[in-house]
C-alpha positions as CSV (number, residue, x, y, z in Angstrom):
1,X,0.0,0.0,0.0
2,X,1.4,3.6,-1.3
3,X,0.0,6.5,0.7
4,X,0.3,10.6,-0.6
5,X,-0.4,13.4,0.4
6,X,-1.7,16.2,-2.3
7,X,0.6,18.8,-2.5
8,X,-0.5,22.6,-3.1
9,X,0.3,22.6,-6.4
10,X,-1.9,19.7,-7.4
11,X,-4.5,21.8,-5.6
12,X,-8.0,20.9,-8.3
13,X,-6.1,18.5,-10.9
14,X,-7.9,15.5,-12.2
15,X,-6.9,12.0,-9.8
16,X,-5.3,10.3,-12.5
17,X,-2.9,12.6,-13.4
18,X,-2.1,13.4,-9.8
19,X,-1.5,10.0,-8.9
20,X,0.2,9.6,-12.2
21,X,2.9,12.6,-10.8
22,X,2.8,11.0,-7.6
23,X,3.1,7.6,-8.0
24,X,5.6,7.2,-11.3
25,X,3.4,5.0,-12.6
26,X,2.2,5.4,-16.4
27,X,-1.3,7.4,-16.7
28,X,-3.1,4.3,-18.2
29,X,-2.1,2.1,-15.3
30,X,-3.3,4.6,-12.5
31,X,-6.8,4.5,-14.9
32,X,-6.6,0.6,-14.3
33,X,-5.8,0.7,-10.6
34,X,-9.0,2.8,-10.4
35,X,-11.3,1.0,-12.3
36,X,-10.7,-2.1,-10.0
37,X,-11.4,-0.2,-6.9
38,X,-7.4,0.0,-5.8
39,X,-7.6,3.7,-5.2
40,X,-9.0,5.4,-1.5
41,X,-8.9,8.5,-0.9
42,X,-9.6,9.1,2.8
43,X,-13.4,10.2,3.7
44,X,-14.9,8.8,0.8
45,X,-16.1,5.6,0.3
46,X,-15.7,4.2,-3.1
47,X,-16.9,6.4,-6.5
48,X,-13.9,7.5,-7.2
49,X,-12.9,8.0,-11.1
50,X,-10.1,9.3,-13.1
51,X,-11.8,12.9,-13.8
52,X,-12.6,13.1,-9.9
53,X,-10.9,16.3,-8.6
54,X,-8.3,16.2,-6.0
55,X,-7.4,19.0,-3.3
56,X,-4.4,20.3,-1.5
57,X,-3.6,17.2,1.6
58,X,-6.2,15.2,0.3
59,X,-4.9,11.4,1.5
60,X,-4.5,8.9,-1.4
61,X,-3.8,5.3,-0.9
62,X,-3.0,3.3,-3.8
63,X,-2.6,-0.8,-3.9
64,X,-0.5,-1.7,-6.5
65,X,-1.3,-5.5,-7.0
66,X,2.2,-8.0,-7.3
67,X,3.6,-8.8,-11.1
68,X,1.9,-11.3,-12.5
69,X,4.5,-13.8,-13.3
70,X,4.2,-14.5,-17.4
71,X,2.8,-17.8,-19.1
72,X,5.6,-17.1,-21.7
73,X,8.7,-18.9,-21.8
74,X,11.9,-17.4,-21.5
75,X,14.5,-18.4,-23.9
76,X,18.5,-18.1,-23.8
77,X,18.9,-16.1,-26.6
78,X,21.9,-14.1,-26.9
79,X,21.4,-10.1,-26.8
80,X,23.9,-7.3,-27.9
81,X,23.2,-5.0,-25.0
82,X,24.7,-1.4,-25.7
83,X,23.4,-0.3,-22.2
84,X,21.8,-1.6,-19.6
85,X,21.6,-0.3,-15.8
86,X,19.1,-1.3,-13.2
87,X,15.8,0.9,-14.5
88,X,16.4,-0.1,-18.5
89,X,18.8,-1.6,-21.2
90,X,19.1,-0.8,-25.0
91,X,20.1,-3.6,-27.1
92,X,20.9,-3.7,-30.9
93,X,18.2,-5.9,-32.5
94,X,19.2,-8.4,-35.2
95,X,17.5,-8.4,-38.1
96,X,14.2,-11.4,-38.6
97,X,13.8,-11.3,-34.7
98,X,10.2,-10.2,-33.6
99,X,10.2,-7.7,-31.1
100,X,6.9,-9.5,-28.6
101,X,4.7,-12.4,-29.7
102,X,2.1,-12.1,-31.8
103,X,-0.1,-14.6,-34.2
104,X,2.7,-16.7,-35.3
105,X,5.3,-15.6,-33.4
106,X,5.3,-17.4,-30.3
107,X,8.8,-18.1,-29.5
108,X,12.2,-16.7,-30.7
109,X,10.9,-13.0,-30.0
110,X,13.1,-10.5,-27.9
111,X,10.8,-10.6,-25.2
112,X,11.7,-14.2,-24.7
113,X,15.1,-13.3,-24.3
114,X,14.5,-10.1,-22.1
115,X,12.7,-12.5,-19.6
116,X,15.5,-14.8,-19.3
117,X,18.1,-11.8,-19.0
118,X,16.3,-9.8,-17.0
119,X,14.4,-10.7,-13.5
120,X,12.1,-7.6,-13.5
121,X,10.0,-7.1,-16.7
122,X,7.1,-9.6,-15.6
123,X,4.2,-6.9,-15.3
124,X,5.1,-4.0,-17.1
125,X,3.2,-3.2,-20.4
126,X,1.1,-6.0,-20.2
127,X,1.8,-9.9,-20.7
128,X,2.7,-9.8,-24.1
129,X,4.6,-6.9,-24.2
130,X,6.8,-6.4,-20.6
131,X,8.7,-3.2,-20.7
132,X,8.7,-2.4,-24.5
133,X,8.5,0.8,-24.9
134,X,8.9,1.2,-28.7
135,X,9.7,-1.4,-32.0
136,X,11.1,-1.9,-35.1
137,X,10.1,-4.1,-37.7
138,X,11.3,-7.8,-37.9
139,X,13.6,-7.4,-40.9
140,X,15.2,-4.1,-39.5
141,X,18.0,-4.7,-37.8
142,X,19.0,-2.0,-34.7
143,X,18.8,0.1,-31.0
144,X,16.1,-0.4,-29.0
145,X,15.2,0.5,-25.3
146,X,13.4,-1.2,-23.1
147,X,11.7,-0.2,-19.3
148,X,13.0,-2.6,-16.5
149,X,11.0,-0.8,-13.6
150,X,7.4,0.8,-13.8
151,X,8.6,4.3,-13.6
152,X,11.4,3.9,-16.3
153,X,8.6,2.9,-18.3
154,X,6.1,5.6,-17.5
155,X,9.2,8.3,-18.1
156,X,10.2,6.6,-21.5
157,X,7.1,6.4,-22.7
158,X,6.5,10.3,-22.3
159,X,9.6,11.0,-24.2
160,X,8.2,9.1,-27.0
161,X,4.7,11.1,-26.8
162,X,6.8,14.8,-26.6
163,X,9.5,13.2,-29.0
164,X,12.1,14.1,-27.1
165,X,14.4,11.4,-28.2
166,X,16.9,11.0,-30.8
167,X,16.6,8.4,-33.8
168,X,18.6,8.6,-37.0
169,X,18.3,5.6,-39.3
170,X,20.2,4.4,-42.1
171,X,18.9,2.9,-45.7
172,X,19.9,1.7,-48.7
173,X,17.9,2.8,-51.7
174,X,16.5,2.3,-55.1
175,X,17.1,5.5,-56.7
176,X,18.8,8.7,-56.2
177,X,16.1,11.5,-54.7
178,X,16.3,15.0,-56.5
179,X,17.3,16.7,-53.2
180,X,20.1,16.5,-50.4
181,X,18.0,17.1,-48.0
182,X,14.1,17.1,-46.9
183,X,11.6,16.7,-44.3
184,X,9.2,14.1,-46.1
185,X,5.9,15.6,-43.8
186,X,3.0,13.1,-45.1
187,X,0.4,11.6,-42.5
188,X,0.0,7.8,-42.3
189,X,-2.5,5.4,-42.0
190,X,-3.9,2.2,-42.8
191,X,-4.0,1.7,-46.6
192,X,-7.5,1.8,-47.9
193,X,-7.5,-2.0,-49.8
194,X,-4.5,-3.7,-48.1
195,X,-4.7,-3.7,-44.5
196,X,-1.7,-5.0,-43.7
197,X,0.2,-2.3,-45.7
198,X,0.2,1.6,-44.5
199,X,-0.5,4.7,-46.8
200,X,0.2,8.7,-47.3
201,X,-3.6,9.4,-46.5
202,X,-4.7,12.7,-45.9
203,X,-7.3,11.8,-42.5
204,X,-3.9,9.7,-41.5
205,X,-2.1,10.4,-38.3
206,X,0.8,13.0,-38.1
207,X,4.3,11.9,-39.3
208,X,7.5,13.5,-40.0
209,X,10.9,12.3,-41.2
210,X,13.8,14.5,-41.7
211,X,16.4,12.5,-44.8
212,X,19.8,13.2,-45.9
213,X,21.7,11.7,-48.8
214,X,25.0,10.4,-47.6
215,X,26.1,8.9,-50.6
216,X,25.1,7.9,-54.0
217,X,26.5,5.5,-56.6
218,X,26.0,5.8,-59.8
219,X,22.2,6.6,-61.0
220,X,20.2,3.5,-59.3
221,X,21.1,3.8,-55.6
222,X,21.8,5.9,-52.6
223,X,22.6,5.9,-48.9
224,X,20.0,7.9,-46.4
225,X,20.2,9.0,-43.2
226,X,16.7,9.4,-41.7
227,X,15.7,10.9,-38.4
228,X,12.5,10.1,-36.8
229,X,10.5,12.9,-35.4
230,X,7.3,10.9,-34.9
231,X,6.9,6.9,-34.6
232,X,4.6,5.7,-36.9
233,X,3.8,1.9,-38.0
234,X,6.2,1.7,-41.5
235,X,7.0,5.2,-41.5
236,X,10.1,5.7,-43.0
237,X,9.7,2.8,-45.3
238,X,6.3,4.6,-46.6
239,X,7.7,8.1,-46.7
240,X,10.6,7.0,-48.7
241,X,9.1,4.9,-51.0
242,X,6.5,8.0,-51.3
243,X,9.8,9.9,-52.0
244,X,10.4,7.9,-55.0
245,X,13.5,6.0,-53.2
246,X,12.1,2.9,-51.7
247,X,14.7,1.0,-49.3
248,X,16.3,-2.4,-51.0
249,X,14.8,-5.4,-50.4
250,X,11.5,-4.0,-48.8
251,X,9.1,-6.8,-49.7
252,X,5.9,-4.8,-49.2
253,X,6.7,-0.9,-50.3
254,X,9.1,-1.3,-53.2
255,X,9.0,-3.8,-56.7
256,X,11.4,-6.3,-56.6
257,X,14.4,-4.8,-57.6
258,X,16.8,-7.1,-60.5
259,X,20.4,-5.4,-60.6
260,X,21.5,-4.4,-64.0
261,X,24.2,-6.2,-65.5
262,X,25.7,-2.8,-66.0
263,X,26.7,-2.4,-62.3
264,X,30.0,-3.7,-60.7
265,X,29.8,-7.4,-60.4
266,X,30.6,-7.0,-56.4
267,X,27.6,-4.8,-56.5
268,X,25.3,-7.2,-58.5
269,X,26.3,-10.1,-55.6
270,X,25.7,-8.2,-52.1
271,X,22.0,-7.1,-53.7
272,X,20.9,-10.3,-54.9
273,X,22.3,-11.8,-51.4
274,X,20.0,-9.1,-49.5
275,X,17.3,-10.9,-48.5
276,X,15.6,-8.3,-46.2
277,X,14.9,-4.4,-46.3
278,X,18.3,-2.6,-46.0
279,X,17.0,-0.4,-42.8
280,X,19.1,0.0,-39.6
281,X,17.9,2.0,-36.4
282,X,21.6,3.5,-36.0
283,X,21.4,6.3,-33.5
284,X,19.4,6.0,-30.5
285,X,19.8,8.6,-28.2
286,X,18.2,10.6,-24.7
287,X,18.1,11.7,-21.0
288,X,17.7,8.5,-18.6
289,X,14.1,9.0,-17.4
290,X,15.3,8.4,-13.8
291,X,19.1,9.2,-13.8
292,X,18.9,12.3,-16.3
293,X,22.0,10.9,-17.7
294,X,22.5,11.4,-21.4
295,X,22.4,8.3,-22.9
296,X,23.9,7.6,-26.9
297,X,24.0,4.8,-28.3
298,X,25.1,3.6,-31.5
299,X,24.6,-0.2,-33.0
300,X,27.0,-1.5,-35.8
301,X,25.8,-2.1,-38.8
302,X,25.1,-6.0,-38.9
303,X,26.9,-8.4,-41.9
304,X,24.3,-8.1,-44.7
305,X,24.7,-4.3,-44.5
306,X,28.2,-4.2,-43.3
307,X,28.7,-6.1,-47.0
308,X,26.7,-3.8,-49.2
309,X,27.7,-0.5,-48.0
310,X,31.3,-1.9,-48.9
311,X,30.6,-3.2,-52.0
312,X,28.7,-0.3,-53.4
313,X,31.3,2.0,-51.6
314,X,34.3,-0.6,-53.6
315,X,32.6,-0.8,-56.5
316,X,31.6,3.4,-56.8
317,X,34.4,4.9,-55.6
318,X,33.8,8.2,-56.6
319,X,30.2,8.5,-55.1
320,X,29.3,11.4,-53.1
C-alpha cells in the first residue's frame, strides 16, 4: 500500500494525473488501478474516477497488485546489449527477430530473451509486451530501449509522446532522390484495400521524417540517413518509398528490384544476397528518465549491410 499526500500545487487537478505525478506510474495504469477499486482517498467511500478532482492534503492510498508472473517462456537467446543499468537496457536488434509475440510468433521473439536476462520485466506493459516501450520491424535490424521498472517505463514512454528522443536511421535505396535534404511531412494510415500495408492518406495520423543523402552511386542507388521525429507503424519505409527512393529489399513498399548487368559485379552479388529491407535503427539517443543521464547509443551495422555498403562504396568509388 502507497499513501500521498496532495501537495498545493496539485490543488484541483484530475486523480489520475495526480497520482500519475505521484506515484511514477504510467497514466493508463493509474486508470486501471482505479477501475478495480485500488484507489482510496480518505473520507470517501468508493466512487472515485479518473476525472474526480483532488485537493491540496487530500490522503490517497494506492494498492499496486504483485507482477503477474508471465505464461511465456523465456529463452536463452543471446542479446547485444549497448546499455543496460538497473531501471532499463538498450540492445541492438538483429534483423528477422520479432520484437513481442504475436499470431505466429510465439517463441524466438526479444521478449523471450528479455525475460531470461532480465528478473524484472514480468508486469510491465502487459503480458505480451513487458517493458517495451517502442519497435522496429522484424527485418530491421538495430537500438532499442526497453523499461525494467514501472517508472522507467512511465518516463520513456512520455519522451516518446513529446518526441524528445533521438533516432537517426540508415537505408539503402532504389534511386537517387532530386534533393540532399528534406523533411518528407505526409500523414500515415492504414492503406484503404490492403490492411496489412500503410498509406500517405490525408485523414492519416501526423508523421514527419527528416532524410539526408549520404552517398550515392552511380544513377540507381543511394545511402540515407533518416531521423525520426514521430513513430509511426512503417513510416520511414512509406515516406521513402512515397519519395520515389524505396529502401532495397523491402518486400511490401518497393517492386522487386533485378540489378542491372551494368553495375560492378561486387555490386550485383551483395543485392541479390539481400534478402531483407536494408533499414538500420543507428542512433538511439536521450536523458535516462530516472538518472537524467544522457544516454547515446550507436549499433554496428550488422553483416548483410556491413557487405553492401562496402561493395557499393568498392565498387563506386567516386560516389558522393
Amino acid at each position: 500500500m502507497h499513501r500521498y499526500e496532495v501537495p498545493v500545487e496539485m490543488e484541483g487537478q484530475r486523480l489520475d494525473q495526480a497520482l500519475t505525478l505521484l506515484s511514477g506510474l504510467s497514466r493508463s495504469r493509474i486508470k486501471e488501478l482505479l477501475s478495480c477499486g485500488a484507489v482510496q482517498k480518505q473520507g470517501v467511500s468508493g466512487g472515485l474516477k479518473a476525472s474526480s478532482l483532488v485537493h491540496a492534503l487530500d490522503q490517497l492510498c494506492l494498492h499496486v497488485p504483485d507482477n503477474q508472473p508471465l505464461a511465456l517462456q523465456a529463452e536463452n537467446i543471446p542479446l547485444d546489449i549497448l546499455f543496460e543499468d538497473e531501471f532499463l537496457l538498450v540492445v541492438n536488434k538483429p534483423a528477422g527477430m520479432v520484437v513481442h509475440p504475436s499470431h505466429g510468433h510465439d517463441s524466438g521473439t526479444l521478449v523471450h530473451a528479455l525475460l531470461h536476462h532480465c528478473e524484472s520485466l514480468p508486469g510491465i506493459n502487459g503480458v505480451e509486451r513487458p517493458g517495451i516501450v517502442h519497435r522496429i520491424d522484424k527485418d530491421t535490424s538495430g537500438s532499442l530501449v526497453i523499461a525494467k521498472t514501472e517508472a522507467a517505463h512511465h518516463g520513456l514512454v512520455e519522451l516518446f509522446a513529446t518526441h524528445d528522443i533521438q533516432r537517426q536511421y540508415l537505408a539503402w535505396c532504389k534511386g537517387v532522390p532530386l534533393w540532399r535534404q528534406q523533411r518528407v511531412d505526409k500523414p500515415l494510415a492504414r492503406h484503404p484495400q490492403h490492411r496489412q500495408k500503410m498509406a500517405v492518406v490525408e485523414s492519416g495520423k501526423h508523421a514527419v521524417t527528416d532524410a539526408s543523402v549520404e552517398a550515392t552511386f552511380g544513377r540507381q542507388l543511394s545511402r540515407l540517413r533518416l531521423t525520426l521525429h514521430t513513430g509511426r507503424t512503417h513510416q520511414i519505409r512509406v515516406h521513402l518509398a512515397s519519395e520515389g527512393v524505396p529502401i532495397l529489399a523491402d518486400a511490401t513498399y518497393a517492386r522487386a528490384f533485378v540489378p542491372s548487368k551494368k553495375l560492378p559485379e561486387m555490386v550485383q552479388h551483395a543485392l541479390n544476397n539481400l534478402s531483407r529491407q536494408a533499414l538500420h535503427a543507428e542512433i538511439l539517443g536521450f536523458v535516462h528518465p530516472i538518472t537524467q543521464q544522457a544516454i547515446y547509443c550507436e549499433a554496428a551495422l550488422p553483416d548483410d549491410l556491413q557487405q553492401l555498403n562496402q561493395a557499393l562504396e568498392q565498387g563506386f568509388p567516386n560516389g558522393c
